[in-house]
N, C-alpha and C positions, 0 to 999 in steps of 0.2 A: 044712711050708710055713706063712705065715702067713695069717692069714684074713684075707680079702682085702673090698676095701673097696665098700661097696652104691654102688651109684650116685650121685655128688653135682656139682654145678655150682660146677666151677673158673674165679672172674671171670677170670682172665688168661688162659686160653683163650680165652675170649671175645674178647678183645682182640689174642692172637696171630690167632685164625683171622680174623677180619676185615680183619688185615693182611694175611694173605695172601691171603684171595680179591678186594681190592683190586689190590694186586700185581700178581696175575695175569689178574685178570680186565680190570681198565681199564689197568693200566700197558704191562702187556708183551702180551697180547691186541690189547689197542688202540695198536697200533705207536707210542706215545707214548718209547718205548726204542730203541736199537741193538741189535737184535737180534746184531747181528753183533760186540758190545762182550764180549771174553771176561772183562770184569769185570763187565758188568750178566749175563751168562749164568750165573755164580757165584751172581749174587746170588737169581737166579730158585729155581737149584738147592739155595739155604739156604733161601728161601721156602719149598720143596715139602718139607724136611728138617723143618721148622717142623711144618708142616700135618701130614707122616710120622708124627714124637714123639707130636705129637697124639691123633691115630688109633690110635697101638699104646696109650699110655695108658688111652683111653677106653677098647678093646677086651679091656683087661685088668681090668675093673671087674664086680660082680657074680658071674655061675658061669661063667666064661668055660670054667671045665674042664669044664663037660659040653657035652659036642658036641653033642648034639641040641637041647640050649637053644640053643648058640652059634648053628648054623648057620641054623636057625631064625627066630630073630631079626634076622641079618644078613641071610639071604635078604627079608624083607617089607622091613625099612626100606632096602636100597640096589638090590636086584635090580630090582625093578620098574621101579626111575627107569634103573637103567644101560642096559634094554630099550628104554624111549622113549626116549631120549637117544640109542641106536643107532642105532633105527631110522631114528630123525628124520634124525639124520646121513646114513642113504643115502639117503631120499628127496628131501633136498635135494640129493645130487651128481643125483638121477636127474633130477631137472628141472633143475637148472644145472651143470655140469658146474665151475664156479667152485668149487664148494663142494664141495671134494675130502677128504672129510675121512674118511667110509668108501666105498669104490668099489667095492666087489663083494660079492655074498652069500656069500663065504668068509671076506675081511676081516668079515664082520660078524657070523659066527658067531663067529668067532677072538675078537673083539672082545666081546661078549657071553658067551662063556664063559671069558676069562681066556688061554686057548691064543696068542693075538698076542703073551704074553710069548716064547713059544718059536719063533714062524712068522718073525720077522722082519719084521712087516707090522702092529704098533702103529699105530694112527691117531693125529694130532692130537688134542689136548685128552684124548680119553679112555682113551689108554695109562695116563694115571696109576691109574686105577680099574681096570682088567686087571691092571694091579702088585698092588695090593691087594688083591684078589677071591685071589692067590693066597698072599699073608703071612696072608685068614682063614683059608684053609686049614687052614694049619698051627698057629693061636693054639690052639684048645685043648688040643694035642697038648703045648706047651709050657708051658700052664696044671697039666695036671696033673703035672710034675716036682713031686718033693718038695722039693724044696731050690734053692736057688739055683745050686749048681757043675752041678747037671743042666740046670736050664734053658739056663746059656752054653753046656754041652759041646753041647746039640741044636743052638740055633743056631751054633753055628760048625761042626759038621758038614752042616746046611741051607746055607748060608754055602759052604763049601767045593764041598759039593753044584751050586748055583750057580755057581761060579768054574768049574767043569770043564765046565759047559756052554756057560757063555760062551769059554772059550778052543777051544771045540770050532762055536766058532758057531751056537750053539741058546738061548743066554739074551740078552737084553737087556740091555746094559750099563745099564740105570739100577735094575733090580733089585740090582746090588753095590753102589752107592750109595746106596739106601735105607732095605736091609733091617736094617744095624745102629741105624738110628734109633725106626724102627718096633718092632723087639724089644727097643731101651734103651729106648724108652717102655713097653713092655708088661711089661718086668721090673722097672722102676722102679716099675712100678703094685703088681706084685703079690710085691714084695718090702717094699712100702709104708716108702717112703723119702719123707720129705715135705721135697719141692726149699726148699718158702716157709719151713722151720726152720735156714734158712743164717746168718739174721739179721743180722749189722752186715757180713757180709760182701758183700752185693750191691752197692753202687758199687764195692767192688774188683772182682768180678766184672767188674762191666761195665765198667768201662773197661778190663780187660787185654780184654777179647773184643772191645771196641769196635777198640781198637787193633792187634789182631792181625789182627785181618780188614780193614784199612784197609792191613796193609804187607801182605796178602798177595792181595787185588785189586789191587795198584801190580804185583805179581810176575805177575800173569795175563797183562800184556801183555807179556812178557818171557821168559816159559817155558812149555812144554807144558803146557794142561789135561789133564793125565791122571787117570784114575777116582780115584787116591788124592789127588791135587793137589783134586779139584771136594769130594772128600768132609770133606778137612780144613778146605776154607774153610766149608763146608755148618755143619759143626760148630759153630766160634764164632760164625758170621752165629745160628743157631741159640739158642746158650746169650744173645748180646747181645739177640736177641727173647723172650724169656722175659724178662731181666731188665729194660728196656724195658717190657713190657707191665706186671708188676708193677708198676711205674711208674703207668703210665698208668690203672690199673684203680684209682689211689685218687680219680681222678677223677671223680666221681657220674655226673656228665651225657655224657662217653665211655664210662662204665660200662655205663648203660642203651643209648645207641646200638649200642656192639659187641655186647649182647644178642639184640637185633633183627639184625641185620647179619648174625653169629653163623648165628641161626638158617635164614635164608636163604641159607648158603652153599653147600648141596649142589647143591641145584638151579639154584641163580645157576651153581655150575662144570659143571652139566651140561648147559646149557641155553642159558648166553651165546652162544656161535655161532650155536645155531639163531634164536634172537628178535634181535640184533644186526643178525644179517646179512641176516633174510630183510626186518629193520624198514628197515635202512637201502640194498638196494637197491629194495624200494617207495618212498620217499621221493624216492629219485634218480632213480628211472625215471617216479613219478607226479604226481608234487608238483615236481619240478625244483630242489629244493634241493640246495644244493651238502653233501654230505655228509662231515663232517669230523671233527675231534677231539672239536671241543663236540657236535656230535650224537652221539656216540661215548658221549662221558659222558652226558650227557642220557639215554640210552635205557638205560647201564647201572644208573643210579640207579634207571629207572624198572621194570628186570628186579629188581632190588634186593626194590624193595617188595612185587609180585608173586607172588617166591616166599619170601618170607618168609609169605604168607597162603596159599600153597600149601603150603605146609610144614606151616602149623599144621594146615591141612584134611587132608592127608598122615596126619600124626601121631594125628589123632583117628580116622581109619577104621583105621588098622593097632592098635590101641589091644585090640581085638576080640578079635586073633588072635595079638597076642604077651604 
């Protein structure tokens, strides 16, 4: 195996995750979209493939093969937040019943330990993180393959593993859509292939992915979204965001913004429902303002900056113990 790479800060990361938790957090969060558009739905689900790659990347950086660092370490920096952010979530269905987003002390155990992948009872917003809670599971199991033909033979037996539950009605259809992203980024990490040594290749890149995913949202509204139809568009929306951000990252002053932005976006994606919604029915209920798009962005900008200094606060006490 090759020796795999210490921790380092990828500006275009920077730049993709801040796309996406715009994205999601004001575009499509903030009904500013069609929800109901099976090409803006594509597009959400290349967003989250985006943020996917992402996360197996980073998660493949450092000793990822030794489990008791891994879990470790994953447990202080995401567990903690995934707990408040659940809880939060059912204490606000239990005083407004609006806010349905976890409804029962079973959903929110499920929810909390990951198990909602399998119950059939994924909540809003924070299924995505129950996905993930169970790809760490299994990263350093895949970390320690010698070779590369072992790493794909697990994952495609994990994969497979998968597929029979879901045809058995026990998996989550969006765990087969993201798992090959999440382990192409973690094998890509620790196979240490460096994507930004493509060189004069990337506007061909991008404009065949720009283009492919352009006739293949025209074909969304024409043909069944099925799990391999969302995953091939996922794909080049995916690779066109990469080379895109690239792009954009030679930019100074979008540089330093997606840094910051960047940094606040765990807690911004864990947290938007709870301070959005409970901001903007006080506001409606106390203040009488008509509560709209623009207050929508207003207050996500202002959850923005927030947990961007919760983060840092975040980061310096766990600092301690990891």
């Amino acid at each position: 195996m090759k020796v795999t790479r210490e921790l380092e800060r990828i500006e275009f990361f920077d730049v993709m995750r801040t796309g996406c938790m715009v994205w999601i957090v004001i575009f499509w969060h903030g009904n500013f979209l069609d929800g109901n558009s099976p090409a803006w739905n594509c597009v959400t689900i290349g967003v989250l493939v985006m943020f996917t790659f992402i996360s197996g990347y980073l998660g493949g950086l450092g000793k990822a093969e030794d489990a008791l660092y891994y879990y470790k370490k994953k447990f202080f920096r995401f567990f903690p937040i995934l707990i408040m952010s659940c809880v939060s979530l059912y204490l606000m269905y239990r005083m407004n019943t609006s806010f349905g987003f976890i409804t029962s002390p079973f959903q929110l155990f499920c929810s909390i330990t990951g198990l909602a992948c399998f119950m059939g009872n994924m909540p809003l917003t924070v299924w995505y993180f129950d996905m993930i809670i169970i790809f760490y599971i299994v990263t350093p199991w895949i970390c320690k393959c010698i070779n590369f033909k072992s790493q794909i033979g697990i994952c495609v037996l994990l994969y497979l593993l998968l597929y029979c539950g879901y045809m058995c009605g026990k998996t989550d259809k969006r765990l087969l859509i993201y798992f090959p992203y999440y382990f192409g980024g973690l094998i890509w990490c620790r196979q240490e292939i460096n994507y930004i040594d493509l060189k004069k290749k990337h506007l061909s890149i991008l404009s065949f992915s720009v283009i492919i995913t352009v006739v293949l949202l025209l074909l969304s509204f024409r043909i069944e979204n099925t799990i391999l139809f969302q995953a091939i568009v996922a794909l080049f929306i995916c690779i066109a965001g990469i080379e895109i951000s690239k792009f954009i990252q030679k930019i100074s002053w979008i540089k330093k913004v997606c840094r910051y932005v960047s940094t606040a976006s765990l807690f911004a994606y864990f947290f938007h429902r709870q301070f959005i919604g409970i901001s903007m029915l006080l506001i409606n209920e106390y203040i009488g303002w008509k509560t709209g798009r623009l207050m929508y962005f207003i207050l996500a900008i202002m959850l923005i900056v927030i947990c961007y200094f919760v983060q840092i606060f975040y980061n310096n006490m766990i600092k301690k113990v990891i």
